[in-house]
C-alpha positions in Angstrom: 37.2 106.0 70.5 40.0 104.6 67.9 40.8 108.4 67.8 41.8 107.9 71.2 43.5 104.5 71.7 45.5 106.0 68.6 46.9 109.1 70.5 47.6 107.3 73.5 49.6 104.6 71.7 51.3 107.4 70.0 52.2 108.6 73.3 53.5 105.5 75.0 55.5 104.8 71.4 56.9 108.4 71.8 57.8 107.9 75.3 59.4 104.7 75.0 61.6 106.8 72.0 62.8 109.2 74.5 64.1 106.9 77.0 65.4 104.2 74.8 67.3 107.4 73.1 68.2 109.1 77.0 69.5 105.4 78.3 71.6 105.1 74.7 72.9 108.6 75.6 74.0 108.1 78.8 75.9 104.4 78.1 77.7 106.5 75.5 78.7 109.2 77.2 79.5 106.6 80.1 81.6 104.5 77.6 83.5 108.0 76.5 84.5 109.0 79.9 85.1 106.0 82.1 88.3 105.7 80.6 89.4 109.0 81.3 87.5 109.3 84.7 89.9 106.5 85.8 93.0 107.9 84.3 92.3 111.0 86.5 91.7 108.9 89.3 94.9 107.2 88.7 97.4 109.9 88.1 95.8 111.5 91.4 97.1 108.8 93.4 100.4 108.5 91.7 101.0 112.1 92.4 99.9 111.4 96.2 102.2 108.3 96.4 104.8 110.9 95.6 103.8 113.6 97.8 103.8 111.3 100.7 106.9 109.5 99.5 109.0 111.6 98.1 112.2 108.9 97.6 111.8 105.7 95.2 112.9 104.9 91.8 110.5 102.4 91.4 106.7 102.0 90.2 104.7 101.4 93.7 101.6 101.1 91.7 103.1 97.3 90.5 104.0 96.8 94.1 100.9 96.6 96.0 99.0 95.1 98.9 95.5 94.9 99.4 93.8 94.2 103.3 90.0 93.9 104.1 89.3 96.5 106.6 85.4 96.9 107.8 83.8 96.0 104.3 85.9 98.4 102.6 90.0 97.9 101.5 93.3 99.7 102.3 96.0 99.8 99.5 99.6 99.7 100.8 102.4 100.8 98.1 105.9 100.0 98.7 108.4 102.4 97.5 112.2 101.3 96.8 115.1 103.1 95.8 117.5 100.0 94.6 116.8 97.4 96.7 116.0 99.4 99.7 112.7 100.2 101.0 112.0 104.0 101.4 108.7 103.9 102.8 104.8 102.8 102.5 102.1 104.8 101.3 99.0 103.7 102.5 95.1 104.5 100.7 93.2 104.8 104.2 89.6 105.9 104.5 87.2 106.6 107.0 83.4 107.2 106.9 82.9 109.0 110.2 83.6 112.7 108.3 80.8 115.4 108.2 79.6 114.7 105.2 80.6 110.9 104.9 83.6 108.9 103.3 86.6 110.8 103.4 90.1 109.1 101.4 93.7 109.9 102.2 97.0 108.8 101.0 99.3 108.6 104.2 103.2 108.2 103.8 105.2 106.2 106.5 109.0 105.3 106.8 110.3 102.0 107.0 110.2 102.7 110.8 106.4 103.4 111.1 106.8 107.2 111.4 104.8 109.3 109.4 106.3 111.4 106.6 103.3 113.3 105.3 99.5 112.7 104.2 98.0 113.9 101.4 93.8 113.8 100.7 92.6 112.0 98.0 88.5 112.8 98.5 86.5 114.1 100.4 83.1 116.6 100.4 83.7 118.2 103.8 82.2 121.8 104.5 84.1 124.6 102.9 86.2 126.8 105.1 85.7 124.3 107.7 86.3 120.6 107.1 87.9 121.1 103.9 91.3 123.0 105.4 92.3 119.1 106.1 93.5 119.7 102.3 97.1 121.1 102.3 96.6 124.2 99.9 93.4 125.0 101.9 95.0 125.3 105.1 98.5 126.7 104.5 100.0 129.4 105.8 102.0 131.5 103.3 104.3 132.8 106.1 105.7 129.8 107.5 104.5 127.3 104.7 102.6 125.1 106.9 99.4 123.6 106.7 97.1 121.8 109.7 98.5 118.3 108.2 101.9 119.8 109.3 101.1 118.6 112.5 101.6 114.2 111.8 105.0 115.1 110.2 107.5 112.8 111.6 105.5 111.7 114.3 105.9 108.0 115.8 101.9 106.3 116.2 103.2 104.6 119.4 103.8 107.6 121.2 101.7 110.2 119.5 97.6 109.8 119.9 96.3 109.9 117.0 93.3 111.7 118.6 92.2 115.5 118.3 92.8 116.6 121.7 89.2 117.1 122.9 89.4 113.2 123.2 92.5 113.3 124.4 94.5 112.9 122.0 97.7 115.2 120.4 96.3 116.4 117.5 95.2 120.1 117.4 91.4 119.8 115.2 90.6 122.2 112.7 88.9 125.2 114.4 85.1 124.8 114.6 85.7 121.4 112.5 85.8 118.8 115.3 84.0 116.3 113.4 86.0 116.5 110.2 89.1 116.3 112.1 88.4 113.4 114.2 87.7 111.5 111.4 90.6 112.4 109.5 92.8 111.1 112.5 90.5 107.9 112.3 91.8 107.3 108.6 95.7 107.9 109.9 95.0 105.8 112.8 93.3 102.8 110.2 96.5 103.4 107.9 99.0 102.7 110.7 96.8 99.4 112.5 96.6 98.2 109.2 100.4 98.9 108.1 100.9 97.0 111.5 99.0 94.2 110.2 100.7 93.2 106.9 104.6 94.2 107.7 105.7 90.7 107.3 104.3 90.8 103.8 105.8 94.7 102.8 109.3 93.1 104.6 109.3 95.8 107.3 110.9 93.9 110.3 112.0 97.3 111.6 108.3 98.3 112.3 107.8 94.5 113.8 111.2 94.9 116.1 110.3 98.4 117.3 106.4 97.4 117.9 107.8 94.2 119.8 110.0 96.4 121.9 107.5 98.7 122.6 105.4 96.3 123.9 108.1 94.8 126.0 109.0 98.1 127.8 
């Protein structure tokens, strides 16, 4: 009997070993690379800031606005050259992908058109969903890619809606879903880009939304 009460507190000593050691393992290898997990994730948005943007001579990282949007936040980066404003690139997201939360970077002018977008995560199907990313999607001949489509469009007169709803944006073939959602995210960028112009000293888009309206 003491035989056994011995072996089994060996055993629950042993196993307490092993996880205390597996937890320790994990915090350090945590600790190692969180710092360069965020670097990554850093230097992946700078480089979409300047694909979407591609004039400023300043750091838009250090000029940035934050806005609540359904439990979840939109970034807005304001990119000068000088004194002048060059454009907004906006971190929009949407949730209503294939496979979940989909993040993009998406480029405007001071006007509120679009200049490009750029995807910043996603874990759409392969072959499918996934030819939202630029390189995935391009065609070598004419050097487009599906996202080709927003460039230089104006929000106000261009649905941002695939055109099975209507909309003017041709989806991805046999990738409805993916593309809907993507269009969501533009669509979130621009309403929210709409909401805080004041703040990133836009009156252009202001004046031109007021004179929409008007018409």
């Amino acid at each position: 009997m003491a035989k056994k009460e011995s072996t089994f507190k060996n055993m629950v000593l042993t196993l307490f070993l092993v996880t205390l050691f597996a937890s320790s393992a994990l915090a350090l290898i945590y600790e190692v690379t969180k710092g360069p997990i965020a670097e990554a994730k850093r230097l992946k948005k700078a480089n979409a800031i300047r694909e979407v943007i591609p004039v400023f001579d300043n750091d838009p990282g250090t000029e940035v606005k934050k806005l609540a949007a359904d439990k979840d936040t939109l970034y807005f980066y304001r990119a000068r050259s000088g004194d002048q404003v060059t454009g907004i690139a906006v971190e929009s997201y949407t949730r209503a992908g294939f496979s979940g939360l989909i993040k993009i970077m998406v480029g405007f002018r001071p006007d509120g058109t679009l200049i490009d977008i750029a995807v910043l995560e996603h874990a759409e199907t392969p072959g499918l969903g996934d030819k939202m990313e630029k390189e995935k999607s391009l065609d070598k001949h004419t050097g487009e890619s599906w996202t080709t489509q927003f460039k230089g469009k104006d929000p106000r007169n261009f649905s941002l809606r695939v055109k099975q709803d209507n909309g003017d944006v041709d989806a991805i073939t046999a990738a409805t879903i993916s593309s809907r959602a993507f269009c969501d995210a533009v669509q979130r960028a621009y309403d929210g880009l709409l909401m805080i112009t004041e703040e990133l000293d836009l009156d252009s888009i202001s004046g031109s939304t007021e004179h929409h309206n008007a018409e």
